[in-house]
N, C-alpha and C positions, 0 to 999 in steps of 0.2 A: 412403461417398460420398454430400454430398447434392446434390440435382439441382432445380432448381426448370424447370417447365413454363410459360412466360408467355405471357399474353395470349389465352386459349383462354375460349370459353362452357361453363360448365359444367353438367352434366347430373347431379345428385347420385343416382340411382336410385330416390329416393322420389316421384316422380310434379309436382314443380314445373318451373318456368321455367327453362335458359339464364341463369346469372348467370355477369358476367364476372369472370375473377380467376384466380392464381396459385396452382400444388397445388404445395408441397413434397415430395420423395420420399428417402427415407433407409433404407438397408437391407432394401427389397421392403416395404416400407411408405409411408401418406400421414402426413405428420406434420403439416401444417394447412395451410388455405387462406386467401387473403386478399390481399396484396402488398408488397413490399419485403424481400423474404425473399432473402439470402443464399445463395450456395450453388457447391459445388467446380465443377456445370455447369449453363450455363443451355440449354434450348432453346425456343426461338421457335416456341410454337403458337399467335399469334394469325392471326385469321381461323378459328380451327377450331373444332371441338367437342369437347368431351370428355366420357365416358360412364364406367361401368362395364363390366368387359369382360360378354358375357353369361355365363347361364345356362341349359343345357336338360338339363330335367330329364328327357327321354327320347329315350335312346340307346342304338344296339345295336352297338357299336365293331366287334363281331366278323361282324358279316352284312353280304353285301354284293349277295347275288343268292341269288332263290328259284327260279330256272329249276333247272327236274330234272337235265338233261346237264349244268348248268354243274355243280352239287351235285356230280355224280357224280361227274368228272371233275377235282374238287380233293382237291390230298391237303391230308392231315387239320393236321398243322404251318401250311402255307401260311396258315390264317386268321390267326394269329398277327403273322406278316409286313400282312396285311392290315389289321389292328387300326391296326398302326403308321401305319398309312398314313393311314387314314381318321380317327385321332387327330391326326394332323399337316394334314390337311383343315379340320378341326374348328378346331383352334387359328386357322388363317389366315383363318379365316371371320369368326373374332372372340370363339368360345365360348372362355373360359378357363376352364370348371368345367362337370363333365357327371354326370348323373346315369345309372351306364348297366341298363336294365332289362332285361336279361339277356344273356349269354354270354361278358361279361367276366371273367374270373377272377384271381383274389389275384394270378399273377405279371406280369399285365397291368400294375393299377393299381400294382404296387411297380418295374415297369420306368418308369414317367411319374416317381412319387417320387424314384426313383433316376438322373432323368437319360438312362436307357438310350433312352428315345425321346422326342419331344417331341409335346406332347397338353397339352390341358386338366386339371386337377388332378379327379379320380375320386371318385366313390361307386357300388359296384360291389352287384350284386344276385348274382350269379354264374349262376343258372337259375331259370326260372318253374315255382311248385308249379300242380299241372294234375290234373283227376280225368282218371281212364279214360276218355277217348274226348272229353276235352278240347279247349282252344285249344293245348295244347301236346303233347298227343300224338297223336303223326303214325302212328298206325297204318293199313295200307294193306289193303282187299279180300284183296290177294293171300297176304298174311300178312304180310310186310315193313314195318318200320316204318324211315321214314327221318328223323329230327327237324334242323330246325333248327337246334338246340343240342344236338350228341353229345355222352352223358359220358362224362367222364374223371377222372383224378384228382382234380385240381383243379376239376371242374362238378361235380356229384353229381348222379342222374336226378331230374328232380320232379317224374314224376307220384305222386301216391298219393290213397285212396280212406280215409276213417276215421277215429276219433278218433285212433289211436294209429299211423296213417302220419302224419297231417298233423304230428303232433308230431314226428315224426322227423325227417320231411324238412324241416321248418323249423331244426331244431335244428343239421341236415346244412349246408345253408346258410349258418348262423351260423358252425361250425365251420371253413367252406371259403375262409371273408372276407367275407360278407356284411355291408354295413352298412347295407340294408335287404332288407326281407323283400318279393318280387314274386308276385302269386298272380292266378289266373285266376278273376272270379268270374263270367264269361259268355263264350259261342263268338266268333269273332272271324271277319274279314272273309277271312284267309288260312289259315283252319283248315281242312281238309281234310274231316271230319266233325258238323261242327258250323252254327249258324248263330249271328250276332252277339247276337240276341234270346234266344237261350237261358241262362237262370241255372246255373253250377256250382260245385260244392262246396255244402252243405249249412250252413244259419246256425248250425248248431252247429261245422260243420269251421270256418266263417270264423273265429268267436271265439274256437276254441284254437289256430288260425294266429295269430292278432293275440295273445293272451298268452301263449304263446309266445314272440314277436318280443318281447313289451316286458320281459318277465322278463330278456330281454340289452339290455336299453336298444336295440330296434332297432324302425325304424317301420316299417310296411305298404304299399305301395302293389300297388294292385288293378287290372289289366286289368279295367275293366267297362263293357260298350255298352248294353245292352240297359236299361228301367228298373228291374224288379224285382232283376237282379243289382247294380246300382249300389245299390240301398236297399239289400239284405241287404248288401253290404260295408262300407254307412258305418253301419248300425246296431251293426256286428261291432266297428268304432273304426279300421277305415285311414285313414292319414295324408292319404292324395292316391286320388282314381278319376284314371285313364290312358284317357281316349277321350272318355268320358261322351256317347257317339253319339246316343242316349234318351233322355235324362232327362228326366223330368215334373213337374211343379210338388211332388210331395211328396218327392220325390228332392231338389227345390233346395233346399225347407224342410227337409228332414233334412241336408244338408251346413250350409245356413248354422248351424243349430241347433249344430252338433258343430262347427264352421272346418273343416270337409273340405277340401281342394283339390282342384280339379281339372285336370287339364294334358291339353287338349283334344285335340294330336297332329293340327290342320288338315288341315297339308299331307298325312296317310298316305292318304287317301281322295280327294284329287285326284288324288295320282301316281298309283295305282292303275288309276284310267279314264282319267288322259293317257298314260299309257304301259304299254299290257297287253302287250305284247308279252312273251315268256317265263311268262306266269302262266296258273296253270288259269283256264279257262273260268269257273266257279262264282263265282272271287275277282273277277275282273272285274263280274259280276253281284250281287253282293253289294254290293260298292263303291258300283256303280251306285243301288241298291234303296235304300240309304240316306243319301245325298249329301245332299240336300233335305232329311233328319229331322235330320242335323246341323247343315246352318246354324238351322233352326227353332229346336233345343234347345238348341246353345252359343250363342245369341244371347240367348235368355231367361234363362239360366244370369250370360252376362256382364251384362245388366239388373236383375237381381237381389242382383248383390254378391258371389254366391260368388266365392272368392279363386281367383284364375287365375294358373299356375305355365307358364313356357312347354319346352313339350316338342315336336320336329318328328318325334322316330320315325325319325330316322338310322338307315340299315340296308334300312328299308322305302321311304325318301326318301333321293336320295344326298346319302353324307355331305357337308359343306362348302355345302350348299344351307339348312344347319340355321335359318338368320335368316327364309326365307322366314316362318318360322310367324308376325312378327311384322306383315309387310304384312297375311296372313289373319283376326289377330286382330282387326286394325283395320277388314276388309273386315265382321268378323261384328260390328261396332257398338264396338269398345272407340277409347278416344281414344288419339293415338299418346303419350299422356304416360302412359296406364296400361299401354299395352305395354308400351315400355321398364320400367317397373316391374315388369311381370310377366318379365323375362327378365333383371331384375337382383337387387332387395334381396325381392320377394314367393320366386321359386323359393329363395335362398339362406334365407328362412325354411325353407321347404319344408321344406329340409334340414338343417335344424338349424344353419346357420353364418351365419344374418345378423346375427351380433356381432362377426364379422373380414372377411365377403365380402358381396360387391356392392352398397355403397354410395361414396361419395368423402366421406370422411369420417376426420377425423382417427383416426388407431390402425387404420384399416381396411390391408386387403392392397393395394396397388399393380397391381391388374387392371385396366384401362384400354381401352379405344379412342377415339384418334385421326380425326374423320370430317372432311371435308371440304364437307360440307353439313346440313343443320340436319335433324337426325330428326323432329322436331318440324312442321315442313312436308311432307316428304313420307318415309317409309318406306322409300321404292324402293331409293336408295342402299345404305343400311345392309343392307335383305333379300339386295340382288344383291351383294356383298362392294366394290362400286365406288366406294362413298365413303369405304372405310375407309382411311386411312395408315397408319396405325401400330397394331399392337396389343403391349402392356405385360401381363406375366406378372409378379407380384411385382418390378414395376417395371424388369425385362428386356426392351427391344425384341425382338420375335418375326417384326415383320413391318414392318421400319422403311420409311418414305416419307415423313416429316415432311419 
């Protein structure tokens, strides 16, 4: 069936103006724009806008609360159910494609493929590799460790310590569904043991993580805050840093140098200090300690060119709030025209698929939103899910209000 869209401003993802004109759509495809085009149905989008659906390249489908009793007190299935949920969030927000950085597992992202639930289409990391006494392992004083992301068949555990763990447990990942590799190369704000400043894993563990990953055709992206972790992981060859809370001018010259990305994750560290409730004391303080070195460093980061991929950290930020990241981008100096770019055809670089997703362009996928106010002016709409009408999934209304 083909369907033409009429009268709508269009937003092509690559960082231009609002041109007016008509998108053909024919079998979850764009098949050209322009006007006088033919077709089995028309619908009347003028006065709107139209975009690309977004992109966030970091998400954690399956977390939804780091409070201890809540943990305790869920059983282990239940996430599952929750996944659905918070991918069905996600979608309504406006993300049609997610990159998720850990806890999503192979039968997650083949329940989205298959229909079973409705969510954004997936790249899935399955579990973050972590050294002893890492960001990702939650060992406790008492002896007790309670992580995050418990494994199971489908997770596999990732911490390990070594040349010939890190090989493993990379390998473990690839095997489980991984279609990129997620590794921890500094402590983080919600780590138990650690502080976000601290470097880990070894520049040697980093570079046989990264060949490893690429010997299965699979990229790297690195949890890294601190400066000197962020240098050893993009010297190592990761695709994307995930925070880059630190970064210092040789950090920026070393990403620009390589096209590093980075997906800055704003919103994790606002929510954090606007809303402590349920979280240890530490992470709160933490949060806090480096607020101000954030805006300082992704500001200079976005002034300097490095390529910026948008990630909200869904999970740590509730889900379906996921656009915020793109007001904050704009807050830390970026123009709203390279927002949107960073959360449409830049993250689907990211990813390896900006030859089918996130742009409006003929042969591309029919991902879409529908806005009813101009992004381009103000943000607000778009971040709060209030301007959107319509969102299009390979050219499937999802969230019709046209």
């Amino acid at each position: 069936m083909r369907e033409v869209l009429r009268g709508a401003r269009v937003l092509d993802g690559l960082g231009g103006d609002a041109e007016a004109g008509d998108i053909l759509l024919e079998d979850g495809l764009i098949v050209d724009l322009g006007s006088g085009f033919d077709a089995d149905v028309e619908t009347d989008v003028s006065g709107r806008w139209i975009m690309p659906g977004a992109i966030d390249c970091h998400v954690h489908a399956m977390v939804e609360s780091f409070d201890l009793d809540t943990v305790l007190a869920t059983p282990f299935s239940l996430a599952f159910y929750v996944a659905a949920r918070n991918l069905a969030l996600t979608l309504q927000a406006g993300v049609t494609f997610v990159r998720d950085a850990g806890g999503a597992d192979l039968g997650v992202k083949r329940a989205q493929e298959l229909g079973y639930l409705a969510g954004p289409a997936m790249q899935i990391s399955v579990n973050l590799l972590s050294i002893t006494g890492g960001h990702a392992d939650h060992w406790s004083p008492c002896g007790y460790a309670l992580p995050d992301l418990l494994a199971h068949p489908g997770r596999p555990d990732g911490v390990c310590d070594g040349p010939a763990e890190v090989v493993r447990r990379t390998r473990e990942m690839i095997r489980a569904g991984a279609d990129f590799v997620k590794l921890c190369a500094t402590g983080g704000v919600l780590s138990p043991r650690d502080h976000p400043s601290e470097s880990q894993f070894l520049p040697e563990e980093l570079r046989l993580i990264v060949e490893t990953a690429a010997a299965a055709h699979r990229p790297v992206a690195a949890h890294a805050q601190g400066a000197e972790g962020v240098k050893n992981a993009v010297r190592a060859g990761v695709r994307s840093i995930e925070h880059g809370t630190m970064i210092d001018d040789e950090a920026i010259d070393e990403m620009l140098a390589r096209g590093t990305f980075l997906v800055p994750t704003l919103a994790a560290l606002r929510w954090v200090t606007e809303s402590p409730e349920g979280r240890r004391p530490s992470e709160v303080e933490q949060a806090r300690e480096i607020l101000d070195v954030q805006r300082e460093s992704v500001t200079r980061t976005i002034e300097a060119g490095v390529r910026i991929a948008v990630g909200s950290d869904a999970g740590v930020v509730p889900h379906g709030t996921n656009l915020r990241e793109l007001e904050l981008l704009v807050e830390f100096g970026m123009s709203p025209r390279d927002a949107i770019r960073a959360a449409t055809s830049e993250g689907a670089d990211l990813l390896g698929i900006g030859d089918r997703v996130g742009r409006i362009a003929p042969g591309y996928r029919a991902d879409l939103l529908v806005l009813d106010s101009d992004p381009l002016e103000s943000m607000a709409g778009l971040a709060s899910g209030s301007s959107i009408v319509d969102v299009r999934q390979a050219g499937k209304s999802v969230r019709a209000g046209v």
